[in-house]
N, CA, C, O and CB atoms as a CASP TS submission, in Angstrom:
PFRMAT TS
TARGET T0000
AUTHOR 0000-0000-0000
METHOD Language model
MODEL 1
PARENT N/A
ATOM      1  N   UNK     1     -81.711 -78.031 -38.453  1.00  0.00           N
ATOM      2  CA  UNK     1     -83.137 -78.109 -38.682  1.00  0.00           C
ATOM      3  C   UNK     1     -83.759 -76.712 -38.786  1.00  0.00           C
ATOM      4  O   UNK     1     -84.552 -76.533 -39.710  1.00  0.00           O
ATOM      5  CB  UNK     1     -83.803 -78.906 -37.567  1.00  0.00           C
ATOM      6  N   UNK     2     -83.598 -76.099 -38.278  1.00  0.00           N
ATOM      7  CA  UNK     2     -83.874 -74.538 -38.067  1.00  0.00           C
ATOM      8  C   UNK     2     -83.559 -73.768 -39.428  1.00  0.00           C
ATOM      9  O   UNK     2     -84.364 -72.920 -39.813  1.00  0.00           O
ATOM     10  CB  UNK     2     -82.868 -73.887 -36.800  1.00  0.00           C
ATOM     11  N   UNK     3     -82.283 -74.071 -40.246  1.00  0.00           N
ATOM     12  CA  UNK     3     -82.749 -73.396 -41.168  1.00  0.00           C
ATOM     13  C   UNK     3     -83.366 -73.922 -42.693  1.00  0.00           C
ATOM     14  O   UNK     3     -82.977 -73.582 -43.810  1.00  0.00           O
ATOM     15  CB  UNK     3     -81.799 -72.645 -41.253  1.00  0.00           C
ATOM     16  N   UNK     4     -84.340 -74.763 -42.366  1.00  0.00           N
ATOM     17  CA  UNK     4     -85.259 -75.307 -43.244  1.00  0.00           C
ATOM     18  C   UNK     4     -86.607 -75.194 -43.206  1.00  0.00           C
ATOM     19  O   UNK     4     -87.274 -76.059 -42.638  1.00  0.00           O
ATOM     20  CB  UNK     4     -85.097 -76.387 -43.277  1.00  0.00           C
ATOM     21  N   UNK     5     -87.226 -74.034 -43.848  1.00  0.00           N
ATOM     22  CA  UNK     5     -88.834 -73.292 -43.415  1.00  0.00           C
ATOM     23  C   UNK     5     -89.759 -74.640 -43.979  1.00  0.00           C
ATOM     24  O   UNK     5     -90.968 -74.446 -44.112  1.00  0.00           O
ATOM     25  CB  UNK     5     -89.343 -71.380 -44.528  1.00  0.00           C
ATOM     26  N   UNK     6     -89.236 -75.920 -44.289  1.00  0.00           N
ATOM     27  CA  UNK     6     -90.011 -77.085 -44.632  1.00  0.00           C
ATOM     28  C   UNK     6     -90.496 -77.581 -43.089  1.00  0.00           C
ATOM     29  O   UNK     6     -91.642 -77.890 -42.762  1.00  0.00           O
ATOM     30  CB  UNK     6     -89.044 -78.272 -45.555  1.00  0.00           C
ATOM     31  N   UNK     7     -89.570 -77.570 -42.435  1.00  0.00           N
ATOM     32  CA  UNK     7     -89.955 -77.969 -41.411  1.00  0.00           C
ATOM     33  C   UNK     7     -90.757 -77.100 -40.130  1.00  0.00           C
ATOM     34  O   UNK     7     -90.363 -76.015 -39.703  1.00  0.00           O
ATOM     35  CB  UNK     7     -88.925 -78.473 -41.140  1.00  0.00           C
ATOM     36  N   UNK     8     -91.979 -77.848 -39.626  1.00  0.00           N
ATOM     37  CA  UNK     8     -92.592 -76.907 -38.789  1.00  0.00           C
ATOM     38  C   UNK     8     -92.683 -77.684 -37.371  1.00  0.00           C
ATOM     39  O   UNK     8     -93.124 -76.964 -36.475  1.00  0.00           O
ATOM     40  CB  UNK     8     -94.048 -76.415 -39.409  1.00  0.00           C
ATOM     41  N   UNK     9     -92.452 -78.618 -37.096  1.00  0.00           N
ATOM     42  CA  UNK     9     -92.277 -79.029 -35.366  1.00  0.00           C
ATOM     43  C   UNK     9     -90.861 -79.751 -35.656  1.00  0.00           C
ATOM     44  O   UNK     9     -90.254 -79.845 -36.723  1.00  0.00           O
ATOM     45  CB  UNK     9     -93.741 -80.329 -34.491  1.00  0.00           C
ATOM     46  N   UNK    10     -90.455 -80.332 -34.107  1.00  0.00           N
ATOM     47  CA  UNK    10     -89.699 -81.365 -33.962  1.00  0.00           C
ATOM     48  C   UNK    10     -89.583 -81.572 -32.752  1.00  0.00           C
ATOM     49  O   UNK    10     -89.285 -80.595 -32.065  1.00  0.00           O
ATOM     50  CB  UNK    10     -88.622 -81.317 -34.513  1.00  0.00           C
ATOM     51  N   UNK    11     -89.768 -82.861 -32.095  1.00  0.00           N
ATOM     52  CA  UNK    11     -90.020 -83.723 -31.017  1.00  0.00           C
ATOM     53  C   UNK    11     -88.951 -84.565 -30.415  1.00  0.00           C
ATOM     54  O   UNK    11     -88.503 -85.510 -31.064  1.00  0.00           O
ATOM     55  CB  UNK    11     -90.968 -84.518 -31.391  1.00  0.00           C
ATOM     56  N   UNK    12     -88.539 -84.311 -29.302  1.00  0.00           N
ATOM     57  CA  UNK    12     -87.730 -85.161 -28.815  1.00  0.00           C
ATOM     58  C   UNK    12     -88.268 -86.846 -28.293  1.00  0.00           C
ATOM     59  O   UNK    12     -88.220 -86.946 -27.067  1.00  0.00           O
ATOM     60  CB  UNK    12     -87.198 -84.333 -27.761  1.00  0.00           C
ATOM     61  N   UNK    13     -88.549 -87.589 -28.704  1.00  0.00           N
ATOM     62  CA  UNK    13     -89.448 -88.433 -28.072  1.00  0.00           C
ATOM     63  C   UNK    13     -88.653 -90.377 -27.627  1.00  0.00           C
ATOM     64  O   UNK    13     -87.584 -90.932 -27.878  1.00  0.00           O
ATOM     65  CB  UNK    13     -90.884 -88.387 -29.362  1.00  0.00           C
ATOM     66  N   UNK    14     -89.809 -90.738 -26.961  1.00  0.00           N
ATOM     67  CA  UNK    14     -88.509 -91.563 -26.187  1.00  0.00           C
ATOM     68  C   UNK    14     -89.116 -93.253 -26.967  1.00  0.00           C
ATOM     69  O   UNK    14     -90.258 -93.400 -27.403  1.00  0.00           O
ATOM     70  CB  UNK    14     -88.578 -91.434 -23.755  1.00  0.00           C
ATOM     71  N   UNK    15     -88.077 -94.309 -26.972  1.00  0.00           N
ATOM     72  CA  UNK    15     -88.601 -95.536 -27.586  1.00  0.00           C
ATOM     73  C   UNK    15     -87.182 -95.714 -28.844  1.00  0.00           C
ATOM     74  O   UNK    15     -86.048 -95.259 -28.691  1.00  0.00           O
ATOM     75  CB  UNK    15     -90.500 -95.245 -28.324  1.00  0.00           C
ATOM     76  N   UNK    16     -87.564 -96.301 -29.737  1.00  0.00           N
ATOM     77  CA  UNK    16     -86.743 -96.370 -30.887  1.00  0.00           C
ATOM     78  C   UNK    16     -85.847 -95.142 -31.394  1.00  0.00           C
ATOM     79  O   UNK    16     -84.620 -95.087 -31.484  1.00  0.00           O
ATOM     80  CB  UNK    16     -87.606 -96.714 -31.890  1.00  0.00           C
ATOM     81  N   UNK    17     -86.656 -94.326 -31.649  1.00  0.00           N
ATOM     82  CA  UNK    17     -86.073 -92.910 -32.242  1.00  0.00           C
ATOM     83  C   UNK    17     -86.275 -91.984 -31.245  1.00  0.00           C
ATOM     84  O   UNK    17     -86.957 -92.073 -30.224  1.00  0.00           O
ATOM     85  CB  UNK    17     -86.775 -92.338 -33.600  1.00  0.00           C
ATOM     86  N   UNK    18     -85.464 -90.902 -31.750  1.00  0.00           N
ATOM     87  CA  UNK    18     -84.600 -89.782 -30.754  1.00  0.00           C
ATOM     88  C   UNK    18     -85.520 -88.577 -30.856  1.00  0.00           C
ATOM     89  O   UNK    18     -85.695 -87.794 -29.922  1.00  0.00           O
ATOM     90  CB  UNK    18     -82.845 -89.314 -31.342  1.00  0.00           C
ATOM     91  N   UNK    19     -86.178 -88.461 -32.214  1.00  0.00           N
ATOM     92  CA  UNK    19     -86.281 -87.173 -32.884  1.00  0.00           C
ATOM     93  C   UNK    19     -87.246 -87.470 -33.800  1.00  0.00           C
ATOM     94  O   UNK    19     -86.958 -88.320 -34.642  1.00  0.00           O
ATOM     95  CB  UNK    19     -85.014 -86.602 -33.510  1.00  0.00           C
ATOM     96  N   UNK    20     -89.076 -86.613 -33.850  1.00  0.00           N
ATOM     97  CA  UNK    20     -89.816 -86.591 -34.505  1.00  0.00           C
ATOM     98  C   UNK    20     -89.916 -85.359 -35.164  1.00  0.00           C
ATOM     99  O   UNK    20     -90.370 -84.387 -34.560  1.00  0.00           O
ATOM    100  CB  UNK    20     -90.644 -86.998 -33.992  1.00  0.00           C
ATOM    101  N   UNK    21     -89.456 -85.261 -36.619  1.00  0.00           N
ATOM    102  CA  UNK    21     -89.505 -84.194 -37.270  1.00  0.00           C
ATOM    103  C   UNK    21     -91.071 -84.000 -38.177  1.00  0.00           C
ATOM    104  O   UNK    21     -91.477 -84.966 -38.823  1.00  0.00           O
ATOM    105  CB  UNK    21     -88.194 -84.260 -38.117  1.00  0.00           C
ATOM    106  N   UNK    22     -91.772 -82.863 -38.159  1.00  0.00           N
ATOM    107  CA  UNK    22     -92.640 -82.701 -38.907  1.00  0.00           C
ATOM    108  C   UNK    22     -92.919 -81.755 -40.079  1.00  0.00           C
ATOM    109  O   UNK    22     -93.598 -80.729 -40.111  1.00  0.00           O
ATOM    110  CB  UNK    22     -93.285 -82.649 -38.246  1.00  0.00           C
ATOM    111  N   UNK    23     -92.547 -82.081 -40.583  1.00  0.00           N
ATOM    112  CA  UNK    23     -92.229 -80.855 -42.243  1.00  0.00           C
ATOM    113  C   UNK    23     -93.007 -81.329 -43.336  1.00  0.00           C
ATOM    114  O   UNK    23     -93.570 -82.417 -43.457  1.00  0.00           O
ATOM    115  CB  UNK    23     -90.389 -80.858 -43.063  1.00  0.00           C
ATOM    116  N   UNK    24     -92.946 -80.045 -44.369  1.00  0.00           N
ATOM    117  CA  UNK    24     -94.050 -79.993 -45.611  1.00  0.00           C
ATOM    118  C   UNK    24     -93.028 -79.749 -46.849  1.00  0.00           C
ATOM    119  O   UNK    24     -92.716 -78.700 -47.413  1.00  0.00           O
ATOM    120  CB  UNK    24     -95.369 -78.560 -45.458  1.00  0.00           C
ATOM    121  N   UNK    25     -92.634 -81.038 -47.063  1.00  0.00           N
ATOM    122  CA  UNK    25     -91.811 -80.661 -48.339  1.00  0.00           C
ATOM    123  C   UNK    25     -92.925 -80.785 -49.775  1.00  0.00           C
ATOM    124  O   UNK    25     -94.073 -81.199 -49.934  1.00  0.00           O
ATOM    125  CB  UNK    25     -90.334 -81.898 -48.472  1.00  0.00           C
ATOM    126  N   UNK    26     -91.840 -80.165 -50.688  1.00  0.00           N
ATOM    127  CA  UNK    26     -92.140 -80.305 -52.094  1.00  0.00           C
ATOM    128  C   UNK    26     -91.306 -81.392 -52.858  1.00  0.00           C
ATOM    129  O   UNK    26     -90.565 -81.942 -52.044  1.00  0.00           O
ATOM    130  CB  UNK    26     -91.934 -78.981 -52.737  1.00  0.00           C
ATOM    131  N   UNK    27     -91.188 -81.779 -53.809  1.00  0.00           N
ATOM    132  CA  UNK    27     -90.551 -82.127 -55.007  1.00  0.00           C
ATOM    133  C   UNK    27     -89.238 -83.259 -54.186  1.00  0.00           C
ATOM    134  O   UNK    27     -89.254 -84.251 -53.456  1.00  0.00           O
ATOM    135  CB  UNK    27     -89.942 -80.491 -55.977  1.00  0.00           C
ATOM    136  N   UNK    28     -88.472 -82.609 -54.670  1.00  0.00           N
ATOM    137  CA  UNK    28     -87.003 -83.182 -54.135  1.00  0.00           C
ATOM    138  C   UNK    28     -86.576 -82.649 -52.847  1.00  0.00           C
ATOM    139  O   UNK    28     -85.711 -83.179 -52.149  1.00  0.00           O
ATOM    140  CB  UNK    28     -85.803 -82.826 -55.128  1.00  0.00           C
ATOM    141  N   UNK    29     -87.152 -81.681 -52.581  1.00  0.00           N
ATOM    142  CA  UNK    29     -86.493 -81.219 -51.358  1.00  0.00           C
ATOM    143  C   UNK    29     -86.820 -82.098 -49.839  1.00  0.00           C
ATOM    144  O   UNK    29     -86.263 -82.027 -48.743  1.00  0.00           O
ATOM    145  CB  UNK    29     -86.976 -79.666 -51.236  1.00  0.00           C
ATOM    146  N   UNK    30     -87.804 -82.811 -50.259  1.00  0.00           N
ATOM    147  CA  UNK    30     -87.468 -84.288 -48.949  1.00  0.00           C
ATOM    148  C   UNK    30     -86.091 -84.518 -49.269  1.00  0.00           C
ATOM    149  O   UNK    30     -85.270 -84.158 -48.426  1.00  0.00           O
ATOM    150  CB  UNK    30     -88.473 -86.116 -49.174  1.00  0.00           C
ATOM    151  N   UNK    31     -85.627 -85.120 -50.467  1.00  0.00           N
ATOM    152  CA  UNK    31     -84.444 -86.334 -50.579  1.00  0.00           C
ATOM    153  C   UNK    31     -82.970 -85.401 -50.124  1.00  0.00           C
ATOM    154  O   UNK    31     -81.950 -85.933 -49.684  1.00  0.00           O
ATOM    155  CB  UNK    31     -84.309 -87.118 -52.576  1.00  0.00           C
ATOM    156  N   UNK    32     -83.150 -83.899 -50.352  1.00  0.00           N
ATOM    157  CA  UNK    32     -81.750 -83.009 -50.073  1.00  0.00           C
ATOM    158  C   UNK    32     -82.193 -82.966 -48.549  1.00  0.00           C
ATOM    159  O   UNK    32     -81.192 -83.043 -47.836  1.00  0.00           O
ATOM    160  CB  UNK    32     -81.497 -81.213 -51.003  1.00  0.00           C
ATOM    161  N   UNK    33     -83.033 -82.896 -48.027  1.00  0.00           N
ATOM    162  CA  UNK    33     -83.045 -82.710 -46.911  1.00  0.00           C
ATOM    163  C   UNK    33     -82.569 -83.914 -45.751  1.00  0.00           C
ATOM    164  O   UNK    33     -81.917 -83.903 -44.708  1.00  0.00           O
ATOM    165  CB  UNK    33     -84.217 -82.271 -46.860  1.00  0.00           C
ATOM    166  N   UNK    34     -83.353 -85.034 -46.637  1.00  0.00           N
ATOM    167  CA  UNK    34     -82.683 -85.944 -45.613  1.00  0.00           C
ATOM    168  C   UNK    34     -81.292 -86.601 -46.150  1.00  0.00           C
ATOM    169  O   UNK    34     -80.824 -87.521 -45.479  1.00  0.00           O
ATOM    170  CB  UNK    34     -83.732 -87.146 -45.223  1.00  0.00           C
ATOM    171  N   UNK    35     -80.604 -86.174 -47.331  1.00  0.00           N
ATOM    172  CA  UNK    35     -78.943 -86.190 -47.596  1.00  0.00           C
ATOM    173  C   UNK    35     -78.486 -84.982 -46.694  1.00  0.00           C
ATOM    174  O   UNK    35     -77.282 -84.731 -46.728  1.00  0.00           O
ATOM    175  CB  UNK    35     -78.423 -85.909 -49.407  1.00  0.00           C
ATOM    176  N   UNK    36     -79.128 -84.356 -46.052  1.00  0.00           N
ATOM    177  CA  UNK    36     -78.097 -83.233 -45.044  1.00  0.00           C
ATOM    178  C   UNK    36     -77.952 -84.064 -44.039  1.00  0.00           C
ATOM    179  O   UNK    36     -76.889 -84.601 -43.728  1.00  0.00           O
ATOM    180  CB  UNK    36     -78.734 -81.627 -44.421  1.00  0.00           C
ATOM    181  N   UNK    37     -79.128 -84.221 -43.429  1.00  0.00           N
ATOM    182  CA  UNK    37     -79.290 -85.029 -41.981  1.00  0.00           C
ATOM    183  C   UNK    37     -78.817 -85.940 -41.964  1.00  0.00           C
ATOM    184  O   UNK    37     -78.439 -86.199 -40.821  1.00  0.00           O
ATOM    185  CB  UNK    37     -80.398 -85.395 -41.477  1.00  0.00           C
ATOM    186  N   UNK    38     -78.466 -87.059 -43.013  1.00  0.00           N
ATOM    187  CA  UNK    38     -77.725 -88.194 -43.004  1.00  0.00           C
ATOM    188  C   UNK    38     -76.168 -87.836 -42.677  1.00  0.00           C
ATOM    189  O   UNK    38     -75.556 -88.727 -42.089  1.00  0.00           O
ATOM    190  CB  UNK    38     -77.929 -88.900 -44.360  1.00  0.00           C
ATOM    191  N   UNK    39     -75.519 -86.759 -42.954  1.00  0.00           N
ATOM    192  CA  UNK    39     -74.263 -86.653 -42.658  1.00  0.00           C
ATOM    193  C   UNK    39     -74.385 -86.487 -41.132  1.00  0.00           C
ATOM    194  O   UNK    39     -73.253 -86.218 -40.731  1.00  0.00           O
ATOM    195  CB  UNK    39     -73.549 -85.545 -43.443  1.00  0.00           C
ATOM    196  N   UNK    40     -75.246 -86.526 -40.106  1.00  0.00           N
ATOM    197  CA  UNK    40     -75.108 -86.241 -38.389  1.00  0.00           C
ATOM    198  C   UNK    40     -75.547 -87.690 -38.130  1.00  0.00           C
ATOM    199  O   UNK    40     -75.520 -87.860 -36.911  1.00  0.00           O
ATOM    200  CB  UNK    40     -76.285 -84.837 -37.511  1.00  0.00           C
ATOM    201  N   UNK    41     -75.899 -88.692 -38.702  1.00  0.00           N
ATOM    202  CA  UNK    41     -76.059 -89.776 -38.312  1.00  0.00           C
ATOM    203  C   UNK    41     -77.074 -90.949 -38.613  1.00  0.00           C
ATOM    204  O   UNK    41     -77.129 -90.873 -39.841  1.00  0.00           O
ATOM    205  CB  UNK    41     -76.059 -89.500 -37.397  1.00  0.00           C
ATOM    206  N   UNK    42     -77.897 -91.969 -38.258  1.00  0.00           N
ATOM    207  CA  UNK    42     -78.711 -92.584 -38.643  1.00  0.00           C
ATOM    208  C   UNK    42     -79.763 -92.463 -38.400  1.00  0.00           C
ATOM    209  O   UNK    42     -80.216 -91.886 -37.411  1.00  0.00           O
ATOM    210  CB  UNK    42     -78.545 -93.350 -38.557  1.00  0.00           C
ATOM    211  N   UNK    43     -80.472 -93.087 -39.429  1.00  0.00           N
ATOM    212  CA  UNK    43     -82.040 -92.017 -39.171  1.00  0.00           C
ATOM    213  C   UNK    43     -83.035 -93.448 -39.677  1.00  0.00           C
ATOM    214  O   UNK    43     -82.810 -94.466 -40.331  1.00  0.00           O
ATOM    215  CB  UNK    43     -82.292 -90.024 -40.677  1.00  0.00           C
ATOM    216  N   UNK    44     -84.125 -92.910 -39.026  1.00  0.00           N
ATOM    217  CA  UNK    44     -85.196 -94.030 -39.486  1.00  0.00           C
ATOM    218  C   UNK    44     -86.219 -93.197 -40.198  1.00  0.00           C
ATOM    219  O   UNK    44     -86.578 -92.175 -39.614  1.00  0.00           O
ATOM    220  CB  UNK    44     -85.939 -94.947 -38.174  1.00  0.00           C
ATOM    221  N   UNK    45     -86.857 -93.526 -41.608  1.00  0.00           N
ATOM    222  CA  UNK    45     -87.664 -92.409 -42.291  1.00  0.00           C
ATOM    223  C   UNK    45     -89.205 -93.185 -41.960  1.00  0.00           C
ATOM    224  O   UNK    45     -89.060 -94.400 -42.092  1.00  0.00           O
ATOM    225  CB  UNK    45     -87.196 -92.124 -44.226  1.00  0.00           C
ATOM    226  N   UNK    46     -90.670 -92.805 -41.558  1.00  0.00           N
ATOM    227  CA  UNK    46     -91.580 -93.173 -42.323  1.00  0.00           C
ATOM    228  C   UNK    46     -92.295 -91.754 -42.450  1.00  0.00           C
ATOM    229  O   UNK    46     -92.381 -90.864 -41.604  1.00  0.00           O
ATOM    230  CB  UNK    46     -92.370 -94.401 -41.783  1.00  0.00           C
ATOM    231  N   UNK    47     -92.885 -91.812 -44.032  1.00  0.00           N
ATOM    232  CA  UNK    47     -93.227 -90.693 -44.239  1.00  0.00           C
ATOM    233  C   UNK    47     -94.548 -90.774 -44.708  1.00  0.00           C
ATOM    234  O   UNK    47     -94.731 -91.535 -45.658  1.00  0.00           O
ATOM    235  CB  UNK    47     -92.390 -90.079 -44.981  1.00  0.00           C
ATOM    236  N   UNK    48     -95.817 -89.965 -44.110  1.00  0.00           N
ATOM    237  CA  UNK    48     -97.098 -89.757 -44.261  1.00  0.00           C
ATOM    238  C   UNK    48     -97.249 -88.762 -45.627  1.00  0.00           C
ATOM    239  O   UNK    48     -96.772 -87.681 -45.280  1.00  0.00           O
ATOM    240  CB  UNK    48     -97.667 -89.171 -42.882  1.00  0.00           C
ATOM    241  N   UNK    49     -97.541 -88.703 -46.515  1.00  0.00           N
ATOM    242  CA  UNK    49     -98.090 -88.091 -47.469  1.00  0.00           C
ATOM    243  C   UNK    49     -99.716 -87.658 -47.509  1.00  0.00           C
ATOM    244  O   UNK    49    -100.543 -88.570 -47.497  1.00  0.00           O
ATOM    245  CB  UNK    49     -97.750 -88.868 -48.430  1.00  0.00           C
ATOM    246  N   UNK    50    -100.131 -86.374 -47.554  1.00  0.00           N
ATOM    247  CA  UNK    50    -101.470 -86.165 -47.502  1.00  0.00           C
ATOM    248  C   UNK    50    -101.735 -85.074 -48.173  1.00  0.00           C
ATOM    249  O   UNK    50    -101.116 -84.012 -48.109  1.00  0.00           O
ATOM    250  CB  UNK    50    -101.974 -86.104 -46.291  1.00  0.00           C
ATOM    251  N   UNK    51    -103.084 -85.442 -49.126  1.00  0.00           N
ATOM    252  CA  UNK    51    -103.306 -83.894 -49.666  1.00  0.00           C
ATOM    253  C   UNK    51    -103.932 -82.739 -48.966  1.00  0.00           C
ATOM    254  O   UNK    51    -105.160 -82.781 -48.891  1.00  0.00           O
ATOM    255  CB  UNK    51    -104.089 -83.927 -50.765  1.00  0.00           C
ATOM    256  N   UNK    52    -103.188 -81.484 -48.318  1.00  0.00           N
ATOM    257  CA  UNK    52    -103.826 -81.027 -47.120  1.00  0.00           C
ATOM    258  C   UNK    52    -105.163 -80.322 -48.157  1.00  0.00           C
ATOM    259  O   UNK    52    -105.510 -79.307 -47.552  1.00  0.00           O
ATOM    260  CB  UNK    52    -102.697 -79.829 -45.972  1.00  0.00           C
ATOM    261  N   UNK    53    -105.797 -80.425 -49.107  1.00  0.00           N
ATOM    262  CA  UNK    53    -106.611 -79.679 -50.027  1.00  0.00           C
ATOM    263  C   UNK    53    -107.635 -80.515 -50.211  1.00  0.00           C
ATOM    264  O   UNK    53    -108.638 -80.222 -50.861  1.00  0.00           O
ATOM    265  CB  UNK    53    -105.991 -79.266 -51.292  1.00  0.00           C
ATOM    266  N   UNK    54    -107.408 -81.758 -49.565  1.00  0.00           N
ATOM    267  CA  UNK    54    -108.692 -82.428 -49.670  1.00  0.00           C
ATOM    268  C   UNK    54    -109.326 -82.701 -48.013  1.00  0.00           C
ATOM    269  O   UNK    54    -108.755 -82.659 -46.924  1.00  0.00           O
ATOM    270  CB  UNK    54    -108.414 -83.941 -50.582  1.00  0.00           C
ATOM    271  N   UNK    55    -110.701 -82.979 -48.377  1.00  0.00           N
ATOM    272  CA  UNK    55    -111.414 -82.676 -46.830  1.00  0.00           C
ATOM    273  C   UNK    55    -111.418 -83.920 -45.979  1.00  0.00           C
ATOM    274  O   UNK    55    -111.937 -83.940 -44.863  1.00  0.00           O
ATOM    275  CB  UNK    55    -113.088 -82.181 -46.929  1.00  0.00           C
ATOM    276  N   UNK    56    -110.641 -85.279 -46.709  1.00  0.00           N
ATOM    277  CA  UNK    56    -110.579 -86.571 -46.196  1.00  0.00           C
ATOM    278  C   UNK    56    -109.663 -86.679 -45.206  1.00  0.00           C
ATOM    279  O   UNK    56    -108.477 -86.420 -45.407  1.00  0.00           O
ATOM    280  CB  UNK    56    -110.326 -87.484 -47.125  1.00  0.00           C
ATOM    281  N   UNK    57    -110.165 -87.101 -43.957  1.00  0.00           N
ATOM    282  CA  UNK    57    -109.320 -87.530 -42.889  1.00  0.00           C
ATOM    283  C   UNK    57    -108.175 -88.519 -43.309  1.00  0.00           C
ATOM    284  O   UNK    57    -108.278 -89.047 -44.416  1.00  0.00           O
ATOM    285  CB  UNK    57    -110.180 -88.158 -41.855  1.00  0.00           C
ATOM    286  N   UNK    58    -107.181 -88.791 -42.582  1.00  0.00           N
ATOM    287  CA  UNK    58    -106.048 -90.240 -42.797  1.00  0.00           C
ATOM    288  C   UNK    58    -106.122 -90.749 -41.487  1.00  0.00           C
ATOM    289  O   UNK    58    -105.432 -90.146 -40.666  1.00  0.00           O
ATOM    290  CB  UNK    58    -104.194 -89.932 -43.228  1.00  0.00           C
ATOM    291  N   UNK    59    -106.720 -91.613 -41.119  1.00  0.00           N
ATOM    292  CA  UNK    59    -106.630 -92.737 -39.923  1.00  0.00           C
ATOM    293  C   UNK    59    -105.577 -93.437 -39.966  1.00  0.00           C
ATOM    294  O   UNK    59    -105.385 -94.316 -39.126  1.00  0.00           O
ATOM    295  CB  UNK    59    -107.665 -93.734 -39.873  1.00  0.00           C
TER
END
């Protein structure tokens, strides 16, 4: 995880999943990123999309 400047937190957290990652991808580099991570094991994706350029909150 560390050497991917997409990513800017990550959370150990407890319940279903192990691991809350928080990153700012572009283009394709979500889908290579999570084909790396898939080779260490199973993963659950949901992914928030937001335009950080607009002044609208996401509830």
């Amino acid at each position: 995880m560390n050497s991917y400047e997409e990513v800017s937190s990550i959370y150990k957290v407890s319940g279903q999943a192990c691991y809350m990652v928080i990153g700012h991808f572009l283009d394709d580099s979500l889908n290579e990123f999570i084909q790396e991570i898939s080779k260490y094991g199973r993963y659950s994706l949901e992914v928030v999309v937001a335009d950080k350029t607009s002044r609208n909150k996401i509830i």
